[in-house]
C-alpha positions in Angstrom: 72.8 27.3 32.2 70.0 25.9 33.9 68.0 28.9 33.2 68.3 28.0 29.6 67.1 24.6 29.9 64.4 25.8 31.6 63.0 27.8 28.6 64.1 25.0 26.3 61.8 22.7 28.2 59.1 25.3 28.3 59.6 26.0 25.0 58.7 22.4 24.2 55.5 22.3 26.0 52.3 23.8 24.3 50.7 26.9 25.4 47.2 26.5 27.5 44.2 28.2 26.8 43.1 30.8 29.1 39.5 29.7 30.7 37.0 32.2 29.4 35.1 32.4 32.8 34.5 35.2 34.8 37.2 36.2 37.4 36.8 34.7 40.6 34.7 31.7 39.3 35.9 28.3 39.7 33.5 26.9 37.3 31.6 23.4 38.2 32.2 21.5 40.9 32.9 18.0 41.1 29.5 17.2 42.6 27.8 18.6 39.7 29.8 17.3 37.4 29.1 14.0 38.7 25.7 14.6 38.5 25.6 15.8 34.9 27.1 12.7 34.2 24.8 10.9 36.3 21.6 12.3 34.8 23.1 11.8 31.4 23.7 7.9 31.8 20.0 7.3 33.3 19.0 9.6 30.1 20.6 6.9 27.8 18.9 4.7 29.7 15.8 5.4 29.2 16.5 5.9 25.8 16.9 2.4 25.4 14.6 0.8 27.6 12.0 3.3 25.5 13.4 1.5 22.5 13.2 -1.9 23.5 9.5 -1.1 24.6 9.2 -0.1 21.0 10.8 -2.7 20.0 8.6 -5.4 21.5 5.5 -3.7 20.6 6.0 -4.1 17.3 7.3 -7.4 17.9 4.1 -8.3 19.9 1.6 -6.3 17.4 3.3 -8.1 14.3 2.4 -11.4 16.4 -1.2 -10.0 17.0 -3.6 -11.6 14.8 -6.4 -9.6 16.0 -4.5 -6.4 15.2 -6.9 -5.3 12.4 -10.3 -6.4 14.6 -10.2 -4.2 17.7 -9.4 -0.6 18.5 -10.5 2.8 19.5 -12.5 4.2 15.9 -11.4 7.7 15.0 -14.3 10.3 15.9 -17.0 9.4 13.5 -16.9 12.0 10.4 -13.1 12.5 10.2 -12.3 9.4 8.3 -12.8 8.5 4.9 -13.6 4.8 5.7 -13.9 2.7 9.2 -14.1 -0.9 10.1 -17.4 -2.8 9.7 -18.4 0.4 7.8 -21.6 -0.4 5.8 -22.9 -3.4 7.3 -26.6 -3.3 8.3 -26.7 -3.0 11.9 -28.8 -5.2 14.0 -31.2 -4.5 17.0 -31.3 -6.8 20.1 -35.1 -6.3 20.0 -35.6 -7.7 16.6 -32.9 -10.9 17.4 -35.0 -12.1 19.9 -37.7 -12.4 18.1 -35.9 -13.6 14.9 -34.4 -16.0 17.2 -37.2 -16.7 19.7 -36.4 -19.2 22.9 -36.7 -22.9 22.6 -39.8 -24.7 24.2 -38.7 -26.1 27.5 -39.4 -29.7 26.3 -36.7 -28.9 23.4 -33.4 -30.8 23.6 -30.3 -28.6 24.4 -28.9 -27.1 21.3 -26.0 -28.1 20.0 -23.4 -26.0 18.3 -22.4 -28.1 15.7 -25.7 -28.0 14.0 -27.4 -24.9 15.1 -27.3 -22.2 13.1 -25.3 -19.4 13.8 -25.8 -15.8 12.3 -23.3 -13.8 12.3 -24.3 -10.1 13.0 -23.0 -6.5 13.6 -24.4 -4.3 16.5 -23.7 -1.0 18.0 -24.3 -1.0 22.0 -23.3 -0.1 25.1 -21.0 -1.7 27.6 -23.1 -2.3 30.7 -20.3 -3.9 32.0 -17.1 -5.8 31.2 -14.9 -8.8 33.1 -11.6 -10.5 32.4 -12.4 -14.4 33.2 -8.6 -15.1 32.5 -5.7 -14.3 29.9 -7.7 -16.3 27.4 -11.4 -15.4 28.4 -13.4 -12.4 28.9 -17.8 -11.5 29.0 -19.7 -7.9 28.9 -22.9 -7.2 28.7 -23.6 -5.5 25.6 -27.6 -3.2 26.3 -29.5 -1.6 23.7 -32.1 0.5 25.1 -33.8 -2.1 27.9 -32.8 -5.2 25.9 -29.2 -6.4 27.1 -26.8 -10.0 25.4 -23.8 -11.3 27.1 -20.8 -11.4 24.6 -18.0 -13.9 24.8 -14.4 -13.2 24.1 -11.9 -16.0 24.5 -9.0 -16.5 22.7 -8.2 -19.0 19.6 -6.0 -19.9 16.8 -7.6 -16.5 15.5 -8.4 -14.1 18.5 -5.2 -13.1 20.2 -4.7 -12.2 24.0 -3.9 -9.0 23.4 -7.7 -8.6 22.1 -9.2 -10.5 25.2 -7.4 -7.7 27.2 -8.8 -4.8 25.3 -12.3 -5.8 25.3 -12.2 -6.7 28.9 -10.5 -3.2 29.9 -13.3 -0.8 27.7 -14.9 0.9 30.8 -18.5 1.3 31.9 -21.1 2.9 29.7 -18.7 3.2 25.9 -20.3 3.5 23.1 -19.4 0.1 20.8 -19.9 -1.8 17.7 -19.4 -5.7 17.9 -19.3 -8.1 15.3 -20.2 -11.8 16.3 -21.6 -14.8 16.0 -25.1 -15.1 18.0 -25.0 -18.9 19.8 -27.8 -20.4 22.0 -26.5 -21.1 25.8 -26.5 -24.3 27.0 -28.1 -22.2 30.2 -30.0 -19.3 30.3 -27.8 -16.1 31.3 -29.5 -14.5 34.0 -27.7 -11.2 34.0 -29.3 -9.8 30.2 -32.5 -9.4 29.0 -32.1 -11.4 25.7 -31.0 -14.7 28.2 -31.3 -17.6 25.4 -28.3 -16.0 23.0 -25.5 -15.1 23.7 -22.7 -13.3 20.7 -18.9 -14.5 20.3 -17.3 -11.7 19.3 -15.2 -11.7 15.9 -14.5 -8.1 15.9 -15.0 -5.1 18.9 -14.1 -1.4 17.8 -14.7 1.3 20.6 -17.2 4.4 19.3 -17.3 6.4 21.7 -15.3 5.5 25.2 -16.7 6.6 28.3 -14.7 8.1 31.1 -13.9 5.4 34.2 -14.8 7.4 36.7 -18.4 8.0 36.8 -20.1 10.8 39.0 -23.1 7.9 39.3 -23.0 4.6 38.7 -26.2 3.0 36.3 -26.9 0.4 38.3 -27.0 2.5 41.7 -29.7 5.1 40.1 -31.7 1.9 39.2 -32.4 1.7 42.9 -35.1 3.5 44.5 -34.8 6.7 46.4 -34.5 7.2 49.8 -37.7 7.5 51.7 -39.0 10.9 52.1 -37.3 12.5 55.3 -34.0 10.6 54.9 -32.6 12.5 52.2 -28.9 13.7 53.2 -28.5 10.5 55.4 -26.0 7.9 54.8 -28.2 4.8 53.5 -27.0 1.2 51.8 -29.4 -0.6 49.9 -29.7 -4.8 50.5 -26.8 -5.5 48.5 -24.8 -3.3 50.6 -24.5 -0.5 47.8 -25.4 3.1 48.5 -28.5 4.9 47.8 -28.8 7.6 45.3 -30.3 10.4 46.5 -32.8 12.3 44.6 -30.7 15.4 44.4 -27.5 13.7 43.2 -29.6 12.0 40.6 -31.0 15.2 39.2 -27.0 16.2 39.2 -26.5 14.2 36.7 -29.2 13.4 35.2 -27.9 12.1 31.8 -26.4 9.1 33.5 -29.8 9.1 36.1 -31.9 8.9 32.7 -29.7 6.1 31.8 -31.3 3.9 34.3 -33.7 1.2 32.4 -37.1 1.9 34.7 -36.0 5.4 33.5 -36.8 4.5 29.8 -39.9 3.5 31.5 -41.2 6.2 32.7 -40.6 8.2 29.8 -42.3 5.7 27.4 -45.2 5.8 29.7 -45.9 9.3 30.1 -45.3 9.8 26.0 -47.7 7.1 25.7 -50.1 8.8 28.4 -49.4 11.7 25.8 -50.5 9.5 22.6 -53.2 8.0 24.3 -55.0 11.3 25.2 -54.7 12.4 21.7 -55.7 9.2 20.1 -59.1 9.3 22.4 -60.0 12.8 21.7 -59.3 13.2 18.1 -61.8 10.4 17.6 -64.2 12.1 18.7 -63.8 15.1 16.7 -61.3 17.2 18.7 -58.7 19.7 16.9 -54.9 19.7 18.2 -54.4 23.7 19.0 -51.1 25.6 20.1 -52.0 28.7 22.3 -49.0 31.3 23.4 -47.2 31.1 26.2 -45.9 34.7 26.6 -48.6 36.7 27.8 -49.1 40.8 28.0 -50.4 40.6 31.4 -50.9 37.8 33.9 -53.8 36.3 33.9 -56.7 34.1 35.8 -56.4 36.7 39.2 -53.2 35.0 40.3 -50.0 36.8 41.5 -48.0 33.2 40.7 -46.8 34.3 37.9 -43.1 34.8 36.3 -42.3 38.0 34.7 -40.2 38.0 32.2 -38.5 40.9 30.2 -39.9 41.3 26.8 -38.5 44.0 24.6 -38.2 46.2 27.2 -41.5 45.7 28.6 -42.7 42.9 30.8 -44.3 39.9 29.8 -45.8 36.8 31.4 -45.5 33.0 31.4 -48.7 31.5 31.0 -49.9 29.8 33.9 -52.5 27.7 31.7 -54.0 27.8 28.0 -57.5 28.1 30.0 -58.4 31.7 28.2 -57.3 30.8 24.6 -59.3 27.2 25.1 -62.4 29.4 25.8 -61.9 31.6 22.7 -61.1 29.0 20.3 -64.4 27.6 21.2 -66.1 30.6 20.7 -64.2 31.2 17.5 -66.6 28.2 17.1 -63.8 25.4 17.3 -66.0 23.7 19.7 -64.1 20.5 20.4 -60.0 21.8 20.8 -57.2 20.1 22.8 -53.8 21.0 23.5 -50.7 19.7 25.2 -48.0 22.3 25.9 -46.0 23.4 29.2 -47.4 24.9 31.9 -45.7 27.9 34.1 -46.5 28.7 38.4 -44.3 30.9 40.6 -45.3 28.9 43.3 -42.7 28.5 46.1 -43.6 25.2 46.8 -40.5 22.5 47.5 -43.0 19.5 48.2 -42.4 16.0 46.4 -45.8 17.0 44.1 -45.7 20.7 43.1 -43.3 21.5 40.0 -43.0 25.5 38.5 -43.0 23.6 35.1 -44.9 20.4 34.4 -47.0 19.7 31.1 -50.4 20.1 30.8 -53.2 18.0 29.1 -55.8 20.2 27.8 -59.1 20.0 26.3 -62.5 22.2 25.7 -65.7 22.1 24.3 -69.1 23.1 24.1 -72.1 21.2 25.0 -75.9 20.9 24.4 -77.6 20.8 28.3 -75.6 19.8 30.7 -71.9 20.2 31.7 -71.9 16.5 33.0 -71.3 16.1 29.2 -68.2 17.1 29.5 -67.3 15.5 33.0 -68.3 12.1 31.5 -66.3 12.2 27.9 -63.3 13.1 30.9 -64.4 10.4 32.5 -64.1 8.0 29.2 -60.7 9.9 28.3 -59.2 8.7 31.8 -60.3 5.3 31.6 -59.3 5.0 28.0 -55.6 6.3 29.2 -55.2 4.0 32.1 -56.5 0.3 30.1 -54.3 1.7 27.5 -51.4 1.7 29.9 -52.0 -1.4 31.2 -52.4 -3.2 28.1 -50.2 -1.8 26.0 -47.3 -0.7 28.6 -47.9 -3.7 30.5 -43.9 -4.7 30.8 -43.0 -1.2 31.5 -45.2 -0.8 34.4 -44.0 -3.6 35.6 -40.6 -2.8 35.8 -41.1 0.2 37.4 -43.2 -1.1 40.2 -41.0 -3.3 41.1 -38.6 -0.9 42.3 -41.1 1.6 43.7 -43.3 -1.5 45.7 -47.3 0.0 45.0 -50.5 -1.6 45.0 -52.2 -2.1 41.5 -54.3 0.5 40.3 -57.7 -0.5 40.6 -60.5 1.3 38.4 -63.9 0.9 38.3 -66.1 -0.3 36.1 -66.9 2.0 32.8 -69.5 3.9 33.4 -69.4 3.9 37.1 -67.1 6.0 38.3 -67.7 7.8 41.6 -68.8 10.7 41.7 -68.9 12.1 45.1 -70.8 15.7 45.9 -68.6 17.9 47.7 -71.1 18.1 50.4 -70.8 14.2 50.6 -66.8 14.5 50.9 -67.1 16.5 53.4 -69.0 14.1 55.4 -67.1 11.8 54.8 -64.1 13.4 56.5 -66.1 14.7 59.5 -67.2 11.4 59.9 -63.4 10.1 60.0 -63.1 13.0 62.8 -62.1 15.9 60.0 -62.5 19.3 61.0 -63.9 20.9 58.6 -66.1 23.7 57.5 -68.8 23.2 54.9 -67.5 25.7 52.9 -63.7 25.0 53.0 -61.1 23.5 50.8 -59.9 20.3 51.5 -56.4 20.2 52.2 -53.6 17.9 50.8 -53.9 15.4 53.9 -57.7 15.7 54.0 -57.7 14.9 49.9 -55.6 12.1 50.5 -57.2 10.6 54.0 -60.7 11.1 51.1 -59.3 8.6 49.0 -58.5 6.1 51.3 -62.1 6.3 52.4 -63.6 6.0 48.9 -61.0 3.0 48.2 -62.2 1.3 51.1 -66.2 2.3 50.3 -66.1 1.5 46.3 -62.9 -0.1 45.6 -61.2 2.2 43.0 -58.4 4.6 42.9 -60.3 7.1 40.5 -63.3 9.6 41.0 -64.4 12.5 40.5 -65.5 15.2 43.5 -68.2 17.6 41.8 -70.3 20.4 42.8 -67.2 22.7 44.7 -67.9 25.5 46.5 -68.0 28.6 44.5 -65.6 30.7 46.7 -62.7 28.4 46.1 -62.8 28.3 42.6 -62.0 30.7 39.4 -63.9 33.7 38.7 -65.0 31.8 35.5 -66.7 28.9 37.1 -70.1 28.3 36.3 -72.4 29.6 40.0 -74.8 26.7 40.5 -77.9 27.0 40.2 -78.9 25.0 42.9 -77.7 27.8 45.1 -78.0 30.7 43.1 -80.5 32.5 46.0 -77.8 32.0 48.8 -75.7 34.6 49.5 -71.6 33.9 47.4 -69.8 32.0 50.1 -72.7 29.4 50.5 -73.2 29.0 46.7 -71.9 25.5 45.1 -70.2 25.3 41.2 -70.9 23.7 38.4 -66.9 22.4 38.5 -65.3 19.3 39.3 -61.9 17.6 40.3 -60.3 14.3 39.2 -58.5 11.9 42.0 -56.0 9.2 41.7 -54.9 7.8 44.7 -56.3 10.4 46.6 -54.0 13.0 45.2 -55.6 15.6 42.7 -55.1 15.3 38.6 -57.1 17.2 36.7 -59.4 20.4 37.7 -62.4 21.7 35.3 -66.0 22.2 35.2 -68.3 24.4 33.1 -67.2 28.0 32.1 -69.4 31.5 32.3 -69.9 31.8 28.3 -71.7 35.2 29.0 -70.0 38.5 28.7 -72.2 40.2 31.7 -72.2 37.6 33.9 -68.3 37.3 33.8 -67.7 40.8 34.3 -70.2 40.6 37.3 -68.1 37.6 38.6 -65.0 39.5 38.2 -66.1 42.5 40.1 -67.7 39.7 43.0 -64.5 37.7 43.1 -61.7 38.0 46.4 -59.8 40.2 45.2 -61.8 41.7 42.8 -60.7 41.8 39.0 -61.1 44.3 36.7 -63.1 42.9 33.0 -61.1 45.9 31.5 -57.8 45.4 32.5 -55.8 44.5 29.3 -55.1 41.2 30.9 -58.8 40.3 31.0 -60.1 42.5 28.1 -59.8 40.4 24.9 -60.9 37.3 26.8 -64.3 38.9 28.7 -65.0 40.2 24.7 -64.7 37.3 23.4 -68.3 35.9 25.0 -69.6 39.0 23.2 -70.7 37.9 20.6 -72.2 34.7 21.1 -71.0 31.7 22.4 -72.0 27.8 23.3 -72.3 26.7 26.6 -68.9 24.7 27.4 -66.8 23.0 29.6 -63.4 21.3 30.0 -60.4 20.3 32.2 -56.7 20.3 32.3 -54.6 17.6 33.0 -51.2 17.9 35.0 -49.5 14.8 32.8 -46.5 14.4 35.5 -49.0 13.7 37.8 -50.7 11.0 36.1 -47.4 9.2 35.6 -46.3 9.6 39.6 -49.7 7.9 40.6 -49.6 4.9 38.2 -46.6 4.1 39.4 -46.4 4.5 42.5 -43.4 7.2 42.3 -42.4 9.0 45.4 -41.6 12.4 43.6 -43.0 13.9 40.8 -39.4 15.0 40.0 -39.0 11.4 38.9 -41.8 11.7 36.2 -40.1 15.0 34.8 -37.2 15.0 32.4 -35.2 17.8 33.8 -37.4 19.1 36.7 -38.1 22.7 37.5 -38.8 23.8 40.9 -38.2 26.9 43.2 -34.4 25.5 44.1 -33.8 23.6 40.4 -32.9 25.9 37.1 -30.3 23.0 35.7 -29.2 20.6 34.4 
């Protein structure tokens, strides 16, 4: 009986399921289970936090009246239409003189009844502060010319806008709208110190990263002196030092650097200045190759290069093709192109590629012809740069502290006979030889001399000894009966600050005489080599007397200034360690 009630009270209850898990597994444990459950609730969590966040956002942007005036522009070229697209832009440059500072006798301006343009400009951040919730100031630079802009807060600038502008980092590219206001003060930390632009509108261009490999305003600091590269140094201000290697690094951001711009609008206007001169007076602009068949001018520093299979040669100078194009009877011919020299020297004046200022041309008796339209040409380039690059110089100079250049008067520039040099330096207790070369310190202890004897920086040293010069240098005639190694040259060298520029003098223009130099010359050339060939043939068939020089331009830019490396005066320098950036 009771085993019937027993399967009536089974019968009532409902069949279980049968777990489909493998035999001998228990399944889950409570621990994980807890945890599933755990990590479920913080996931539903989030989910709503992350929609509250939302949820305010839109809250907050509905509230933000500056929603439509600020933001990060989409990558110029992949929309249709942008904010402030259109509107003529406005440079810095022209502003200030549009808007040119009151006398200092003026009364202070007032805002009620000045005018105020309202303008668009695109700039760079030079740097950016938040003052408070309500208030924040960059400093917007275009080029060398820099404005303070003002963001604060109104019935019709949000917060939320404030915060934005004040957050852009370091060195973004932006375009402002504003209104341009006269300071009651000037602002001492922009260029353009008498306005100053409240900001309407402030899109973001192109946003720089935060984190900068160099900082701007540390590569407008000078070097460290020569000898303490490597060596931890802090400038006045406590910041560090750049040195010369990191700046060449990154040289993008070094180039940044406004005595940068400087430089580099001084050496292209050493560039125009040199051309403007010599076309005046007749000369023709020429373009001579750079890849040559063989090297040339007797030297072994040379780079080698593969050409089709065959070798080929960077040009170390245009110096053979000047020659021919005067004898192709383009007597006055100038050129300014790179110039190539394998020469293993890591000192702060030697570069394996620097650009060179040419110029040849033929003359009627004399090759002092040529030395004093050289002559004229420097003079012309240097009261060019101080006139008309004045402010540039100046800004350089004073972070590289130098003397100012002194010249001499036109048509009395020193010309010192080798012989006289060399006197010179004995009598400052030089050893040297009568014959020998003078040395980098023995060039540079020379023009302290001649400073201190005629007050000027530039001269020339003429009359060199014919052993240390090319094969193609003009023999003297003054010495013509001595034996080679006590003959003089009809060549000459250009000094600034004691340090070489420019080397030149008059060239054999005779066929047999240049073949006889070769042959005489340490080592000895061959005229028939196919290196030689075409240029000894050229003087075949009749040619004017002639002369020239060639200029090293970074060089000239270095001595102006005062710079402390030629690397400095060099876009992207090349030198035996440097192949990049």
């Amino acid at each position: 009986m009771a085993s019937e009630e027993k399967k009536a009270d089974g019968a009532s209850l409902p069949e279980q399921p049968k777990q489909d898990t493998p035999a001998g597994d228990p399944g889950p444990s409570k621990n994980a289970l807890k945890k599933a459950a755990k990590e479920k609730e913080k996931a539903e969590k989030a989910a709503k936090r992350k929609a509250q966040e939302e949820a305010q956002k839109a809250s907050t942007a509905a509230a933000d009246v500056s929603s439509n005036d600020y933001g990060d522009l989409p990558l110029t070229g992949t929309a249709s239409s942008t904010p402030l697209q259109g509107i003529s832009r406005t440079s810095l440059a022209d502003l200030a003189l549009q808007l040119p500072p009151l006398s200092s006798d003026a009364a202070p301006p007032d805002q009620n009844s000045s005018p105020e343009p309202t303008i668009v400009l695109r700039a760079v951040v030079e740097n950016a502060r938040v003052q408070s919730a309500k208030l924040a100031f960059l400093v917007l630079r275009q080029a060398s010319a820099s404005i303070q802009a003002v963001v604060a807060a109104s019935d019709t600038l949000s917060r939320q806008m404030v915060k934005f502008v004040g957050s852009v980092s370091a060195e973004s590219v932006v375009l402002a709208q504003g209104t341009v206001r006269r300071p009651r003060e000037a602002i001492k930390s922009a260029s353009v110190s008498h306005l100053e632009l409240h900001v309407l509108r402030f899109f973001v261009v192109a946003r720089s990263e935060a984190m900068l490999p160099l900082q701007v305003e540390d590569a407008e600091r000078p070097i460290p002196a020569e000898g303490a590269e490597g060596k931890e140094e802090t400038g006045e201000e406590g910041r560090p030092i750049v040195t010369l290697n990191t700046r060449l690094e990154h040289r993008v951001i070094d180039l940044r650097a406004k005595h940068n711009g400087a430089i580099f609008a001084i050496k292209d206007g050493v560039c125009a200045l040199f051309q403007e001169f010599l076309r005046e007076r007749g000369f023709i602009g020429v373009q001579t190759p750079k890849l040559l068949g063989a090297a040339t001018e007797g030297g072994s520093n040379v780079f080698e290069v593969t050409y089709f299979g065959k070798k080929a040669y960077l040009a170390q100078s245009p110096q053979f093709y000047k020659q021919m194009m005067v004898a192709a009877r383009y007597e006055k011919v100038m050129e300014i192109g790179p110039i190539f020299r394998a020469e293993n020297s890591n000192t702060a004046r030697h570069l394996t590629e620097f650009t060179g200022l040419d110029m040849e041309m033929a003359f009627e008796e004399h090759y002092h012809e040529v030395m004093t339209v050289l002559e004229e040409l420097m003079l012309f380039i240097f009261n060019g740069l101080r006139t008309r690059y004045a402010k540039q110089t100046e800004l350089v100079r004073s972070i590289y502290q130098v003397e100012e250049f002194k010249l001499p008067e036109a048509g009395s520039v020193p010309r010192i006979q080798f012989p006289e040099a060399v006197k010179m330096l004995r009598e400052a207790g030089e050893q040297i030889g009568d014959f020998d070369d003078l040395s980098t310190p023995q060039e540079k202890l020379l023009g302290r001399l001649i400073l201190e004897k005629y007050s000027t920086d530039f001269y020339v040293i003429d009359q060199y000894p014919l052993a240390v010069r090319p094969f193609y240098a003009m023999p003297s005639v003054q010495t013509s009966s001595v034996p080679l190694s006590e003959q003089y040259s009809n060549s000459y060298d250009f000094f600034m600050r004691g340090q070489e520029i420019m080397s030149g003098g008059q060239r054999i223009h005779d066929a047999n005489l240049l073949s006889k130099r070769m042959r005489e010359f340490e080592p000895p050339l061959d005229p028939t080599h196919p290196g030689f060939k075409d240029y000894v043939n050229a003087f075949k068939y009749g040619c004017p007397p002639h002369g020239g020089g060639g200029i090293g331009l970074e060089r000239i830019v270095m001595l102006w200034l005062g710079l402390p490396n030629v690397r400095l005066a060099s876009l992207f320098p090349r030198d035996p360690s440097r192949l990049a950036p």
